[in-house]
MIVEXZA-778420 format. One record per residue (C-alpha): residue number from 1; residue in one letter; x, y, z. Coordinates in steps of 0.001 Angstrom, whole numbers, always signed. Layout:
BEGIN
   num   residuo        c1        c2        c3
   NUM         a         X         Y         Z
...
END
This chain:
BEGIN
   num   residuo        c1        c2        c3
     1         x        +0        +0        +0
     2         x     +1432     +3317      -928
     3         x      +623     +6322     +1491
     4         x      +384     +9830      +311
     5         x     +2964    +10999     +1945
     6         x     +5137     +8341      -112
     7         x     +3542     +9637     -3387
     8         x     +4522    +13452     -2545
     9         x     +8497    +12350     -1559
    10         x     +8617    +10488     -4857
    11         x     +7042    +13740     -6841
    12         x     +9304    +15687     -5300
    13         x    +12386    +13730     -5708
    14         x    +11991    +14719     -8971
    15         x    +10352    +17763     -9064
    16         x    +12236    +19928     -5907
    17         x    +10079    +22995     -6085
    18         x     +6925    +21217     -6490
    19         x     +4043    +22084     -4406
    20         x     +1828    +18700     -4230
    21         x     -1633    +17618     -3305
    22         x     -2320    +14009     -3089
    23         x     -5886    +12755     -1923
    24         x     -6640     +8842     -1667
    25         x     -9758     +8608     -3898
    26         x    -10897     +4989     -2755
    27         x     -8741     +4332      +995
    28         x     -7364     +1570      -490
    29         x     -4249     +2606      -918
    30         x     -3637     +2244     -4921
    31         x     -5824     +5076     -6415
    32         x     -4769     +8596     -6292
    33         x     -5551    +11795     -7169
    34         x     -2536    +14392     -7630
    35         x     -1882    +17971     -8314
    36         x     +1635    +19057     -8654
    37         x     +2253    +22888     -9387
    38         x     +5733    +23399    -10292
    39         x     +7826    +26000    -12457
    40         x     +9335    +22880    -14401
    41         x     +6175    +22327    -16032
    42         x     +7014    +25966    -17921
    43         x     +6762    +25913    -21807
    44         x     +5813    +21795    -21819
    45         x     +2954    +20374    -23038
    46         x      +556    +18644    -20751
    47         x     +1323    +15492    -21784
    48         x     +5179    +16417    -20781
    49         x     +4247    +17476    -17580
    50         x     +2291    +14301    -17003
    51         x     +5503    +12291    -18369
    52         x     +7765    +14533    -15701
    53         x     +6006    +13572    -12731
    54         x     +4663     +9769    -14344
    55         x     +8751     +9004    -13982
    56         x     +8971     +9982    -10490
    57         x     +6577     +6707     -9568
    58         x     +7622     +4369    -12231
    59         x     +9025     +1961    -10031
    60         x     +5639     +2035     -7573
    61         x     +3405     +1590    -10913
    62         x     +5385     -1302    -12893
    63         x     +4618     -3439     -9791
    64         x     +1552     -2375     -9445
    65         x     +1329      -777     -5992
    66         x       -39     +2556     -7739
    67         x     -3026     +1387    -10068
    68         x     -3920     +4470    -10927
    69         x     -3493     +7950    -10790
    70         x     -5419    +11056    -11637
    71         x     -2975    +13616    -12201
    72         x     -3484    +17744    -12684
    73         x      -725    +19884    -13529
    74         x      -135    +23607    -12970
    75         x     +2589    +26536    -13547
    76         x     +2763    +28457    -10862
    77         x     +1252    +31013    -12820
    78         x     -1545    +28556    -13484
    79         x     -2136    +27952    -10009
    80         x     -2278    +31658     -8707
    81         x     -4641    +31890    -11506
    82         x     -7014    +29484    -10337
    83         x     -7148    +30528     -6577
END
């Protein structure tokens, strides 16, 4: 079972600056629901930012510990934005 707190170290192994959000959608410990705002994501494509923080948890979903993973990405321009 991966914890959310697990989830958020791995993001921001990867991502430093990252702020991140991660909510257990079902308490089972598998699916996830993730925003990560972070000035990487800056000029890239969704689908890159997706791919930046998808290899941060490779590892946790090839074996299968993180079925799946609803993931939202922001700038922090984005994010300002929307609050």
């Amino acid at each position: 079972m991966v914890t959310p707190e697990q989830l958020t170290t791995l993001i921001q192994s990867r991502l430093p600056d990252a702020f991140v959000q991660v909510q257990d959608l079902t308490g089972g410990g598998d699916h996830y629901e993730a925003v990560v705002v972070s000035a990487a994501f800056e000029g890239k494509r969704l689908v890159q930012q997706h791919q930046l923080v998808y290899s941060s948890l490779k590892d946790l979903m090839a074996s299968n510990e993180l079925h799946a993973l609803a993931l939202k990405t922001y700038t922090p321009e984005q994010w300002a934005q929307r609050q």
